[in-house]
ROLUM-871528 format. One record per residue (C-alpha): residue in one letter; y, z, x. Coordinates in steps of 0.25 Angstrom, whole numbers, padded with zeros to 4 digits, always signed. Layout:
<atoms>
AYZX;...
</atoms>
This chain:
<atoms>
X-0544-0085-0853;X-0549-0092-0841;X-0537-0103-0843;X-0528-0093-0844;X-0532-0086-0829;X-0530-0099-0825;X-0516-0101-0828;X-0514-0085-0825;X-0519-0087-0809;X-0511-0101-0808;X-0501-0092-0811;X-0503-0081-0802;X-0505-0091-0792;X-0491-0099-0792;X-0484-0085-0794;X-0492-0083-0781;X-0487-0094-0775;X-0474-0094-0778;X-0472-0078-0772;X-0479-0083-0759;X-0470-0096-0759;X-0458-0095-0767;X-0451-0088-0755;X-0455-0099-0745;X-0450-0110-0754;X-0437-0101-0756;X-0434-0101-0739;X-0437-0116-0738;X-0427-0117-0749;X-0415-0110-0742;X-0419-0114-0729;X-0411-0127-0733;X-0399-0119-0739;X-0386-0123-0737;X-0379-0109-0738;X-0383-0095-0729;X-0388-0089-0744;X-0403-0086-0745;X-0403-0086-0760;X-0393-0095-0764;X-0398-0111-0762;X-0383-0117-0756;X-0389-0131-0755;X-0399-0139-0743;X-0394-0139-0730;X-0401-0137-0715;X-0390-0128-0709;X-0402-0118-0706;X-0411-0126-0701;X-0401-0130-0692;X-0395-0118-0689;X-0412-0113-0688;X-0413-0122-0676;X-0400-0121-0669;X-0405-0104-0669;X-0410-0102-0657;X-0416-0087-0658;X-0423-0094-0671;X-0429-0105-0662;X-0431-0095-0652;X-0439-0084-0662;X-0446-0096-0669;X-0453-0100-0654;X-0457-0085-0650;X-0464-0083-0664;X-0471-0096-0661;X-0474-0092-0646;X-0476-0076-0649;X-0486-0081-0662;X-0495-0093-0653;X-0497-0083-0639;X-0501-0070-0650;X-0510-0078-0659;X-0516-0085-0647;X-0519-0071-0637;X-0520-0063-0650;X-0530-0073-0654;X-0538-0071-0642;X-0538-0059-0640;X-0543-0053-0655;X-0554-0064-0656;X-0558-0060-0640;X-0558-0044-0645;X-0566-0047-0658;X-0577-0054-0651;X-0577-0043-0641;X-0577-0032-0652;X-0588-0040-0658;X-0598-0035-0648;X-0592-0023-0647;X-0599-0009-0652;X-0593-0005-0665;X-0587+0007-0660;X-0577-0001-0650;X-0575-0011-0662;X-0570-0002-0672;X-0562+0005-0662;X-0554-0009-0660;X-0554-0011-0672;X-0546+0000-0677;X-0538-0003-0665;X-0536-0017-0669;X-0530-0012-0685;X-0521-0004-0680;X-0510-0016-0677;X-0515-0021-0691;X-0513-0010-0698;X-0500-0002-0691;X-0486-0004-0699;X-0481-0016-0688;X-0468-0007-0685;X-0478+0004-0680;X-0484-0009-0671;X-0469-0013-0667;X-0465+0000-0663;X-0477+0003-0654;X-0475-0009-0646;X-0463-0007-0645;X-0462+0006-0639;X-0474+0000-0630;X-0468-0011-0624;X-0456-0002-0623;X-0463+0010-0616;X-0468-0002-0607;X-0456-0007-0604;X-0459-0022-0608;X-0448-0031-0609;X-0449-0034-0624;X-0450-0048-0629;X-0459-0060-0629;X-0471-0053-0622;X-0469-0039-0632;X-0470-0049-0644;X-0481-0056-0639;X-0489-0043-0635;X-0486-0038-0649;X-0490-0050-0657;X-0502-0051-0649;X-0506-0038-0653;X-0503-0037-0666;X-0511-0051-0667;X-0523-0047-0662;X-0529-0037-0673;X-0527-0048-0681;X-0535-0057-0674;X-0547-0047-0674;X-0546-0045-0689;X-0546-0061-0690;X-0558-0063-0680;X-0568-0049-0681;X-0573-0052-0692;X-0577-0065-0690;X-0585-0059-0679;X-0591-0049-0687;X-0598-0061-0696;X-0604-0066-0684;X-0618-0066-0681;X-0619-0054-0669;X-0631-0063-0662;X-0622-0076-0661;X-0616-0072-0648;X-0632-0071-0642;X-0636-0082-0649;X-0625-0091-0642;X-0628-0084-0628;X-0642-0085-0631;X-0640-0100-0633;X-0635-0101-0619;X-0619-0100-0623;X-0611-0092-0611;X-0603-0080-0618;X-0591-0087-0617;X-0597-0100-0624;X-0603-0089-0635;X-0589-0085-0638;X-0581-0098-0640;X-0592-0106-0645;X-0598-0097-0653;X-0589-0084-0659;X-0578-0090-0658;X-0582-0103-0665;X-0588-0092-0677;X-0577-0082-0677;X-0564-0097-0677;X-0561-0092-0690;X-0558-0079-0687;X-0550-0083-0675;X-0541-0092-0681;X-0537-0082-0692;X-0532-0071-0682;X-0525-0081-0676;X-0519-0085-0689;X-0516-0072-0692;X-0510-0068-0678;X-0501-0082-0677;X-0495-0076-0691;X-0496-0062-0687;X-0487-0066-0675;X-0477-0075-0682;X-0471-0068-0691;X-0473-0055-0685;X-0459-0047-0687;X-0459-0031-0684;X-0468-0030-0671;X-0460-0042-0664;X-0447-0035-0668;X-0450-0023-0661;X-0458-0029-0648;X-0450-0042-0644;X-0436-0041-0635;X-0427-0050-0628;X-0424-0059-0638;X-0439-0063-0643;X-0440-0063-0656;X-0449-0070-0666;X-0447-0077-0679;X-0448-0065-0689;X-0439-0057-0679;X-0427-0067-0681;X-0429-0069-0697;X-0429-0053-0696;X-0415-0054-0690;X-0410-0065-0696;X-0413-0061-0710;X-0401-0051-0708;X-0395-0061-0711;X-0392-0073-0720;X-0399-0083-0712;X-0405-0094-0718;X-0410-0100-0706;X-0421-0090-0710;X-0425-0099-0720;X-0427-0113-0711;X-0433-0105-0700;X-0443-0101-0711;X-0444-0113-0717;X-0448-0120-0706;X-0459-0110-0703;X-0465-0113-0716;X-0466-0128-0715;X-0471-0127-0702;X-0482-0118-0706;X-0484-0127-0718;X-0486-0140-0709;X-0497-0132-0701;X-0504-0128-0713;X-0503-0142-0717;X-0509-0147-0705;X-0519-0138-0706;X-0523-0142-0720;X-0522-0156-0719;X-0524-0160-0704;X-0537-0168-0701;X-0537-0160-0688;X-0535-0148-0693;X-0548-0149-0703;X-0555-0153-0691;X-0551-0140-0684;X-0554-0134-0696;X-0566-0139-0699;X-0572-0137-0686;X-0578-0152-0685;X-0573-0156-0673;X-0583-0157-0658;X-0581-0146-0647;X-0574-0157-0638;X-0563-0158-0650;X-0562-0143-0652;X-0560-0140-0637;X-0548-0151-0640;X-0543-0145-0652;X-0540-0133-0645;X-0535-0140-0632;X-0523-0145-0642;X-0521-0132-0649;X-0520-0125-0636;X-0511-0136-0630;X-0502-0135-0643;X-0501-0121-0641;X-0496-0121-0627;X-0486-0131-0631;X-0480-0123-0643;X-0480-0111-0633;X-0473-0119-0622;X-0463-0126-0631;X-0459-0112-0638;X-0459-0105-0623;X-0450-0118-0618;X-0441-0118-0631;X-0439-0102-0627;X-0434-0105-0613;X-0426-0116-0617;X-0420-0111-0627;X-0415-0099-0618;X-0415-0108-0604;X-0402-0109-0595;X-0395-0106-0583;X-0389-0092-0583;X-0387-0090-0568;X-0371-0087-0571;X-0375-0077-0581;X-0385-0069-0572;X-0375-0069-0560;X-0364-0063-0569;X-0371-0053-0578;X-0386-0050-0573;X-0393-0058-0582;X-0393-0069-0591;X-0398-0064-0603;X-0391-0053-0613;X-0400-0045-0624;X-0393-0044-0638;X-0397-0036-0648;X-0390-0037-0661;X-0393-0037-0678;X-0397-0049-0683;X-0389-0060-0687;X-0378-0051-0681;X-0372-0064-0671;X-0364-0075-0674;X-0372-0089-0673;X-0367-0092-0659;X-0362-0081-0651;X-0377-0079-0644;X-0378-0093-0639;X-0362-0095-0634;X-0364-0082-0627;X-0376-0089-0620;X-0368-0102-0617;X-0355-0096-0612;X-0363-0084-0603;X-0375-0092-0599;X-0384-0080-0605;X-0397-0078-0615;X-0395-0070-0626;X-0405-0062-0630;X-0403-0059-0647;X-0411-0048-0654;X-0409-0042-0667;X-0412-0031-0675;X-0409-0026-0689;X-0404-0009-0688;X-0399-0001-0677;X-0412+0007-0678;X-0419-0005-0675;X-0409-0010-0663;X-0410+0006-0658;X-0425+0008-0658;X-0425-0007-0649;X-0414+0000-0639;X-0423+0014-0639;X-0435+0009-0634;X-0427+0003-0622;X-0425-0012-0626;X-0415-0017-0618;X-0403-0024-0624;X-0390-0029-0618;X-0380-0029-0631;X-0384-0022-0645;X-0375-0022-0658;X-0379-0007-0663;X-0370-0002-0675;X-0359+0009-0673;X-0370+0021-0677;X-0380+0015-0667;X-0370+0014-0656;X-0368+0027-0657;X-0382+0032-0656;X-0385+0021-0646;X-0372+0029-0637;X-0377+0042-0640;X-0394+0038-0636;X-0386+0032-0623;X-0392+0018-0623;X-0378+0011-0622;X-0370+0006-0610;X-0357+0009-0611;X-0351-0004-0611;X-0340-0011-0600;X-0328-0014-0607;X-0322-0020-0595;X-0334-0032-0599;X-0328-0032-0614;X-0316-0038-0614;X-0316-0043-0627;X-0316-0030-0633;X-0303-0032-0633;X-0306-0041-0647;X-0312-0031-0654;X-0305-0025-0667;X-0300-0012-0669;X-0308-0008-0681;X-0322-0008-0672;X-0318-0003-0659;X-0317+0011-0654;X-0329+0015-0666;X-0332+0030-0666;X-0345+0027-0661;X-0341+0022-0648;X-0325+0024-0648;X-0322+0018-0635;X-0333+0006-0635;X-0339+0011-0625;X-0355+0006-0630;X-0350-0002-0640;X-0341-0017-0643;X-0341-0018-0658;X-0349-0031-0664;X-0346-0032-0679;X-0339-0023-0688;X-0339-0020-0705;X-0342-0011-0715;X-0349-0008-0727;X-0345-0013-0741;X-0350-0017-0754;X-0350-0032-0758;X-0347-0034-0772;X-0346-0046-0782;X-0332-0045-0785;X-0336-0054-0799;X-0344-0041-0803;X-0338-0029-0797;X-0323-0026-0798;X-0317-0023-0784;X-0308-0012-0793;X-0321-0003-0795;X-0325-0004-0780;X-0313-0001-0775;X-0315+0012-0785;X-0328+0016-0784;X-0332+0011-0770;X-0346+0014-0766;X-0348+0020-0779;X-0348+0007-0786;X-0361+0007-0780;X-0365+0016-0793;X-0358+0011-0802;X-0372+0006-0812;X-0364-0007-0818;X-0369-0013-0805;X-0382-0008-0806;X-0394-0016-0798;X-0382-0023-0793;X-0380-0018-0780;X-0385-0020-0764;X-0385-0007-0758;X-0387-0009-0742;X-0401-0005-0736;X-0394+0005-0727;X-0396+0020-0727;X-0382+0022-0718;X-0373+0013-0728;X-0378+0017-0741;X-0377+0033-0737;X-0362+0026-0731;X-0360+0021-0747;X-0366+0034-0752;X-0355+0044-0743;X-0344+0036-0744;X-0345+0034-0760;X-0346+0050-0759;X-0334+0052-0751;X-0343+0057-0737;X-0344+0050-0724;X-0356+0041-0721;X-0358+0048-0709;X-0357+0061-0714;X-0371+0072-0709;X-0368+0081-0721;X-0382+0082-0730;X-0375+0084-0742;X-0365+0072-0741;X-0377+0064-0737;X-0387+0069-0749;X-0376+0066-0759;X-0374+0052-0754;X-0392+0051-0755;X-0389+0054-0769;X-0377+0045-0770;X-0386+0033-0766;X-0400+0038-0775;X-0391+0038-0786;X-0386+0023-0783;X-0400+0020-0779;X-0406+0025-0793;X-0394+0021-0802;X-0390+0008-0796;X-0403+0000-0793;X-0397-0004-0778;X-0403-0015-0772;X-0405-0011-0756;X-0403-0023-0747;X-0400-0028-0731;X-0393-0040-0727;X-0400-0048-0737;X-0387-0042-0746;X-0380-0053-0742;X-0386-0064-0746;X-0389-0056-0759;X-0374-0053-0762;X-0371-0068-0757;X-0376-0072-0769;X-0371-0060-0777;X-0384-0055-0781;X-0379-0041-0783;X-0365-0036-0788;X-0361-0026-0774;X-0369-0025-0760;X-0366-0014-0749;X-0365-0024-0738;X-0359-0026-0723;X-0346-0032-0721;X-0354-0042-0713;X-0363-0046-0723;X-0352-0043-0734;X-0344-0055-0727;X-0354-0065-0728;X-0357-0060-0743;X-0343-0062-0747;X-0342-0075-0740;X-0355-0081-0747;X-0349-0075-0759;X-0336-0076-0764;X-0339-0067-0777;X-0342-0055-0767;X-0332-0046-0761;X-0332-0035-0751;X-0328-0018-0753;X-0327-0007-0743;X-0327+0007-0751;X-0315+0016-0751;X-0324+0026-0747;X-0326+0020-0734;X-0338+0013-0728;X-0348+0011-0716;X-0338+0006-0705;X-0349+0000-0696;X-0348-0005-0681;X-0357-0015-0675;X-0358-0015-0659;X-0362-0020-0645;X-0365-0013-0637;X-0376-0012-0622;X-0387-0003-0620;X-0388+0004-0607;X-0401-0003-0606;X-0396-0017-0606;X-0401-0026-0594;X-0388-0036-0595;X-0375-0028-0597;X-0366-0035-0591;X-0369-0048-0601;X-0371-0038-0612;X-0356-0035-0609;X-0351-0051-0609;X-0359-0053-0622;X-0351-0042-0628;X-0338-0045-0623;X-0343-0062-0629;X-0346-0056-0643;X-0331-0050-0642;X-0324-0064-0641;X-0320-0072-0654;X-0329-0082-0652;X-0342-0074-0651;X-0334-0063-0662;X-0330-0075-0672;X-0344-0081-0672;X-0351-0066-0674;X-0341-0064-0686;X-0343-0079-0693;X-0357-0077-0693;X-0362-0062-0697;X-0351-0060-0706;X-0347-0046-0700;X-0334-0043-0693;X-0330-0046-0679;X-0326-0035-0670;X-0318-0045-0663;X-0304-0043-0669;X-0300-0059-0669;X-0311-0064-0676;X-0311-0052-0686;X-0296-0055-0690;X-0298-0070-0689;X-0311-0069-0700;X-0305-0060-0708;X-0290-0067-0707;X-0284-0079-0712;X-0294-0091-0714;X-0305-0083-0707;X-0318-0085-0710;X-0318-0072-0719;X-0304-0071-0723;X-0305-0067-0738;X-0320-0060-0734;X-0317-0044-0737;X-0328-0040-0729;X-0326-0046-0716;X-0315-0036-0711;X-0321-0023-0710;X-0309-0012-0714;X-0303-0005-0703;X-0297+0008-0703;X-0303+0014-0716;X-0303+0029-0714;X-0318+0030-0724;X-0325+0020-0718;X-0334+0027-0707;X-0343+0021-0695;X-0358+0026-0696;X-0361+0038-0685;X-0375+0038-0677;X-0382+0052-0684;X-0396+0050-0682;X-0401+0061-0693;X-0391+0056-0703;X-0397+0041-0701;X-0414+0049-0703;X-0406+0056-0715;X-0402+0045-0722;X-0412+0036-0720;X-0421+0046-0725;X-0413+0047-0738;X-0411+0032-0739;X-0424+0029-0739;X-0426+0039-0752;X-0414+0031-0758;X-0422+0018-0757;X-0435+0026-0763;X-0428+0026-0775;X-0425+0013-0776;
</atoms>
């Protein structure tokens, strides 16, 4: 029995191991993948290492983690260990009090944390960015610390203190010859604890940094939507270099040393010399990489627009690779690129009074942006190159004239199918319904999207997708139950197209955008736009009344306009170009997506519809959506 509970634990432990490691050993892997695919090996290359390096926001994130991480761990450091000593000798009344106070940033959901600093720094008026994230970090830090360090100070003998001062030790002496000596073990684990709490920290930063700061797990977050394997090196080079520390630590004479705490006084007083020395130098070189990587003369810039330095907030992965940095060399500017990942999430930014200069909202939230009055009505006269813009995206319902609004990208809503396993015939006769059709059961992608999936649901019944009628919209909840129940959907994001690039599932509601890449990954995939009609859809640019450098905001816009900036937009996200050159070039003769269905969105379709803003149609369907994935 005893032989066979060996073998069983042996067991349990590799099954163990493998869980925790398997997915390391699998990012290593495709880190050196020849192809964009995240699940398909295409053979060893380093383009995304190189293409890792040549990033400059990854270079840039990758040093304010590193900065934000040292200063938070070092003051937070500080300051728990200071308050646990003090609490120390406090009466237990003021220590539980504080105590309790110090859980609640343990124990609150970290949204409920990110939103209360940020409606703080914005009630303050504080100019959000590398400060506000170090402010939270250190905040957030420091309960952890005290957890770390408390009860190390509770083992203590109470009388140490008096016996030290007794012994002819001055306070201070007493505390860093004495407690803190007792108490390093403690120390060094908060500090452990706060260095990792602060790395990889991804909710609280999002919501509290600004002006282009962002840290490593904000840029993963964006970029994962995404295929970017650059992911993968970036990560892969995180783990080797936390597996050569850990190394060191192991196996470094100097480090058993430290560890073992055989060293004089004279040598400990060294020791620390050097570490604090390293630490000033990593700070410096990051703050010096910073600046240099955002250093030049812009003089021309500020005498010709007010400023040298534009504010552009846009989706993620939603630019092509180098329209940022020629913008930059041509103007003489700083761009300034943050991301988010809904137009909730962009709205909620704008409401609590961010400032931005150039945003890319959708049509329904350019409409509620118009109607809450936070847009600038733009100066036409500034935008010559509207001029380039294709018919099918200009003069939208929602701003007819483009009054707020210069169109970005355009496309529609369709179903990716593997034209090997379902017959283009029954789509064209049964549209959206093919959906139900249970010979493709627990073969299907169904879009995480309560707006699009109600948009299949009313079209496949024959209604609009913007309709308000109760009864149109509970018989399209019922319509989408009985797929949900019958059909074994699989609800997804943008990780649909890697999925359907590798034709894992027969049929995928997809973007046109996203549906172009598939198609071009895939040549066994192909592209269908119901008869019933389909989801229309608008991105814009457009300025907030809010914005501090107008007149660049205008010259960017009028630059993403031109073919160059347009074609290069195009090549890299996949969706089509509102400048009516590129889109005919792509789409034409020898262009990049020439035989591509999905590229060239369909114009003129009297039952495709553009989403309206109706705020209690969104809280009624989301309400209903979320009772459609309760079920599943």
């Amino acid at each position: 029995m005893e032989k066979k509970k060996g073998i069983s634990s042996k067991v349990i432990i590799i099954i163990s191991l493998l869980f925790f490691y398997l997915p390391i050993v699998y990012i290593i892997i495709f880190s050196f993948n020849s192809s964009r695919s995240l699940t398909s090996f295409g053979g060893f290359s380093l383009r995304w290492y190189q293409k890792m390096f040549a990033d400059k926001n990854m270079i840039e994130s990758l040093l304010y983690t590193i900065i934000v991480a040292i200063l938070a761990t070092i003051i937070s450091t500080v300051a728990g260990t200071i308050t646990s000593i003090g609490l120390s000798k406090s009466k237990r009344v003021l220590q539980s009090m504080v105590e309790n106070v110090n859980s609640f940033p343990v124990m609150n959901p970290e949204i409920v944390t990110a939103i209360g600093l940020l409606m703080f720094f914005s009630a303050l008026t504080v100019r959000k960015g590398f400060g506000t994230m170090l402010i939270a970090h250190i905040m957030f830090c420091i309960p952890y610390v005290m957890l770390s360090v408390s009860p190390k100070l509770k083992s203590l003998d109470p009388n140490l203190t008096d016996a030290a001062l007794d012994l002819g030790a001055t306070p201070f002496q007493a505390l860093t010859k004495v407690i803190v000596p007792q108490i390093k073990p403690g120390i060094i684990s908060g500090a452990l604890i706060a260095f990792t709490m602060s790395f990889d920290d991804f909710i609280i930063s999002y919501f509290v940094t600004g002006n282009g700061v962002q840290n490593i797990s904000i840029l993963v977050y964006t970029m994962s939507k995404r295929i970017n394997p650059s992911i993968n090196a970036l990560s892969t080079i995180i783990i080797a270099i936390i597996t050569i520390v850990l190394l060191v630590v192991k196996f470094s004479p100097a480090a058993r040393t430290i560890k073992d705490g055989a060293t004089s006084g004279g040598s400990n007083k060294a020791r620390y010399i050097v570490l604090g020395v390293v630490v000033a130098a990593v700070i410096a070189g990051c703050g010096a990489g910073i600046s240099a990587l955002g250093s030049k003369s812009r003089d021309d810039a500020i005498a010709k627009y007010g400023s040298d330095t534009l504010k552009f907030y846009n989706w993620g992965e939603y630019i092509g690779e180098d329209v940022i940095e020629n913008f930059e060399d041509e103007f003489g500017v700083k761009v300034i690129c943050e991301y988010f990942d809904s137009n909730e999430m962009m709205y909620t930014k704008i409401q609590s009074g961010e400032s931005y200069d150039v945003l890319v909202p959708s049509d329904y939230m350019i409409e509620r942006l118009i109607a809450s009055d936070y847009l600038m009505e733009l100066d036409l006269s500034l935008i010559p190159n509207l001029s380039n813009v294709a018919e099918g995206c200009r003069n939208l319902d929602f701003d007819p004239d483009n009054t707020y609004s210069v169109p970005y990208f355009w496309g529609t809503v369709g179903i990716v199918y593997n034209t090997e396993k379902v017959p283009y015939e029954e789509l064209e006769e049964k549209g959206f319904s093919i959906l139900k059709d249970t010979k493709y059961k627990g073969r299907i992608f169904m879009y995480d999207s309560e707006r699009d999936s109600f948009m299949i649901a009313l079209k496949s019944l024959g209604y609009s997708m913007n309709t308000n009628n109760m009864d149109e919209i509970m018989e399209a909840y019922e319509w989408l139950l009985d797929l949900n129940n019958t059909m074994a959907p699989v609800y997804v994001l943008d990780e649909v197209i890697d999925s359907m690039s590798n034709g894992i599932k027969d049929m995928a509601i997809v973007y046109s955008g996203d549906a172009t890449v598939i198609l071009d990954e895939n040549e066994d995939m192909g592209y269908f736009m119901p008869y019933e009609g389909t989801n229309l859809w608008s991105d814009g640019m457009v300025i907030p009344k809010n914005a501090q450098n107008p007149l660049l905001a205008h010259e960017f816009i009028n630059y993403i306009l031109t073919y160059e900036a347009s074609y290069d937009n195009s090549a890299t996200v996949g969706y089509a170009s509102s400048n009516e050159e590129v889109l005919l070039e792509m789409s034409g003769p020898e262009g990049m997506f020439e035989e591509n269905e999905a590229y060239l969105p369909r114009m003129g379709y009297e039952k495709d519809e553009i989403f309206r803003d109706d705020p209690v149609l969104k809280k009624t369907l989301s309400e209903l959506w979320i009772k459609v994935k309760a079920v599943n």
